[in-house]
Structures are given as C-alpha cells and as structure tokens.
C-alpha positions as CSV (number, residue, x, y, z in Angstrom):
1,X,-9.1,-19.8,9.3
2,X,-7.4,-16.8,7.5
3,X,-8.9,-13.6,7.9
4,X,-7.8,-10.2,6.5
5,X,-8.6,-7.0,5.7
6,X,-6.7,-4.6,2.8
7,X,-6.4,-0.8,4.0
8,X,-5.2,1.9,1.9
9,X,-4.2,5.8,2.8
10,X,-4.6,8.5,0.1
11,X,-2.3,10.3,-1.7
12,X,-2.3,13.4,1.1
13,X,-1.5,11.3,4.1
14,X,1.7,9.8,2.2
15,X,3.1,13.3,0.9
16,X,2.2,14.4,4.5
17,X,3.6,11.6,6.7
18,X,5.8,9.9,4.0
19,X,5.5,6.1,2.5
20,X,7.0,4.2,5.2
21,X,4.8,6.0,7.8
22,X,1.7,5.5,6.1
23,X,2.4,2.0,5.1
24,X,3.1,1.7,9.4
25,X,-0.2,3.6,9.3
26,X,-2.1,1.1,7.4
27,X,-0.5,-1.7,9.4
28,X,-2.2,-0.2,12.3
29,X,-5.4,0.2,10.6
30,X,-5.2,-3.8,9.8
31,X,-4.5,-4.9,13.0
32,X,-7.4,-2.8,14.6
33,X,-9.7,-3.9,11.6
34,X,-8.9,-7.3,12.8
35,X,-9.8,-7.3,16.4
36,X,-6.2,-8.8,17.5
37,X,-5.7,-9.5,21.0
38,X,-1.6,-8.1,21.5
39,X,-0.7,-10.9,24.0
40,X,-2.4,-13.4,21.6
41,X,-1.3,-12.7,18.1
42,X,2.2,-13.4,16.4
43,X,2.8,-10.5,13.6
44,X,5.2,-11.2,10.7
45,X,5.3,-8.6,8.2
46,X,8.0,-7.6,5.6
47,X,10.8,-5.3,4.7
48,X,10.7,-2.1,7.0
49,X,7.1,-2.2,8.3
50,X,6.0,-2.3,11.9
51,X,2.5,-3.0,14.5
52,X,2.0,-0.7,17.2
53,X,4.5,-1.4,20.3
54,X,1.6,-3.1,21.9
55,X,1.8,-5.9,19.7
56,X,5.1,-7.3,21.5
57,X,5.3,-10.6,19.7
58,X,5.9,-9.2,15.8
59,X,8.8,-10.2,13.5
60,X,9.7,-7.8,10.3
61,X,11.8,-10.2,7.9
62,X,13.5,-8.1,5.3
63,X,12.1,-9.7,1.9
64,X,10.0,-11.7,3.4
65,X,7.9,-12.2,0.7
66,X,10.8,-14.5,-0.3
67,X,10.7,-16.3,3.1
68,X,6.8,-16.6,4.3
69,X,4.2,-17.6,2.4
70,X,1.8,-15.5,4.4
71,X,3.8,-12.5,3.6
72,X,4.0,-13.4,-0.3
73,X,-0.2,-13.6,0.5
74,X,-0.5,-10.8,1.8
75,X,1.5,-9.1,-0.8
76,X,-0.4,-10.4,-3.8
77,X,-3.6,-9.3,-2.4
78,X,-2.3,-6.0,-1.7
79,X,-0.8,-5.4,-5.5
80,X,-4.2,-7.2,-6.9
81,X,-6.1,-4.6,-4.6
82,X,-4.1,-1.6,-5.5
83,X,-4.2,-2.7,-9.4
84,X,-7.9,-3.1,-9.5
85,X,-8.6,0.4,-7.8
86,X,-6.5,2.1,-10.2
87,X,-7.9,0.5,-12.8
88,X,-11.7,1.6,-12.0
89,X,-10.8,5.0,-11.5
90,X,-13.0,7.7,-11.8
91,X,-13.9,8.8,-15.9
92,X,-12.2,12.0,-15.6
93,X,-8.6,10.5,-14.8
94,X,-8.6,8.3,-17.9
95,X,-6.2,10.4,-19.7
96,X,-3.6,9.4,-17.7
97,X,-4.0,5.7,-18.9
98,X,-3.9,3.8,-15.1
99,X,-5.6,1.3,-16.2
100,X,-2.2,-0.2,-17.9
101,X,0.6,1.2,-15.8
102,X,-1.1,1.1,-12.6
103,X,0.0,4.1,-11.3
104,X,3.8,3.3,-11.8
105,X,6.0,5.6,-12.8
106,X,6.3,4.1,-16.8
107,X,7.6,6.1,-20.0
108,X,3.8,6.4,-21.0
109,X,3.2,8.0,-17.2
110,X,5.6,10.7,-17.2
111,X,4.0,11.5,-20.5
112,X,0.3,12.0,-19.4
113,X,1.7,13.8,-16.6
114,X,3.6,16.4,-19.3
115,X,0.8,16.6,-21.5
116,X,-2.0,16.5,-18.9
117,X,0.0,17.9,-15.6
118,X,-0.6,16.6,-12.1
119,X,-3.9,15.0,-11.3
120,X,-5.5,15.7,-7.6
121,X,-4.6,12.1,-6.9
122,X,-0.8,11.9,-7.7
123,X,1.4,11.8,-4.8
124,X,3.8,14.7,-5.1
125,X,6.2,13.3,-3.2
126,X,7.0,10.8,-5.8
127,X,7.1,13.1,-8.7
128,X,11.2,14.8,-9.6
C-alpha cells in the first residue's frame, strides 16, 4: 500500500524561514500527517531535504528523482499539486496569468508583476 499526503507552506513562512527550511518544514508536516512510527519507517527523500532527527533511518539522495522511483512519485505529485493550485486561484489574481506559467518566474511573469506590482501571494524573497 502507498499512502501520502501533499503539504504546502505559504508565501510568508518561506520569505520568513527561507525555501529549504520550509520545504524541511513540510517534510515534517508529511511525516506527522502520516502517522510514521521513527524506529519503523525508512525515509528517502531528494536533493537537500531532511525528517526530523527522530526519524534515524532516512537517506537524502542528491537527484534522486533520477535514482528512486518513489522519489520521481513523489515529485510529480508535488508539481501536479502545486500546478493545479495555481491554476485555480482566486478571480482577483488573474491578471497575473498563473494559470500558464505556474507561478515561475517566465518573461510574461516579470511582466504582470511590472504592470500589475506585487500580489499578497508572491514570495519576496524570490523577486530581484
């Protein structure tokens, strides 16, 4: 059986805390979502991410969504997940045109944000 759970953080908590600590933050979230027993559960998860220190048998493969098909898993849902809310946004961010860029930082991105400024929902801390 394969169980999981997809956990996001706003756009505050990663200009507060930064992205790798929020993405740590949301591996946290995950786990306890879960209901994980630490001696019981072997954790892979990719690139720079880590469980809690109570979770002693974990693994972070760098790429691994090269290596592990559980990781590559993971990571589709999570960019399918991330896609769809961005796409369903809210009437009033429309202008900004989400539902084709996704949020990334595009050509036709960096113009809404000229023409229409910074929404309540950008992260700051990606914006130069």
């Amino acid at each position: 059986m394969l169980n999981f759970v997809v956990i996001s953080v706003g756009n505050k908590t990663v200009d507060k805390i930064g992205i790798v600590s929020a993405l740590n933050l949301c591996v946290k979230k995950c786990l306890e979502k879960l209901i994980l027993l630490p001696e019981d559960t072997h954790i892979i998860l990719d690139g720079s991410l880590y469980a809690p220190k109570i979770y002693k048998n974990q693994e972070t493969i760098i790429r691994g969504d090269e290596k592990e098909s559980l990781i590559a898993a993971a990571s589709i849902v999570a960019k399918v997940s991330r896609d769809w809310y961005m796409s369903n946004l809210p009437e009033k961010y429309k202008v900004y045109g989400f539902e084709k860029h996704k949020g990334y930082g595009t050509k036709s991105h960096y113009a809404a944000i000229k023409e229409y400024g910074v929404s309540d929902i950008h992260r700051r801390s990606f914006l130069k």
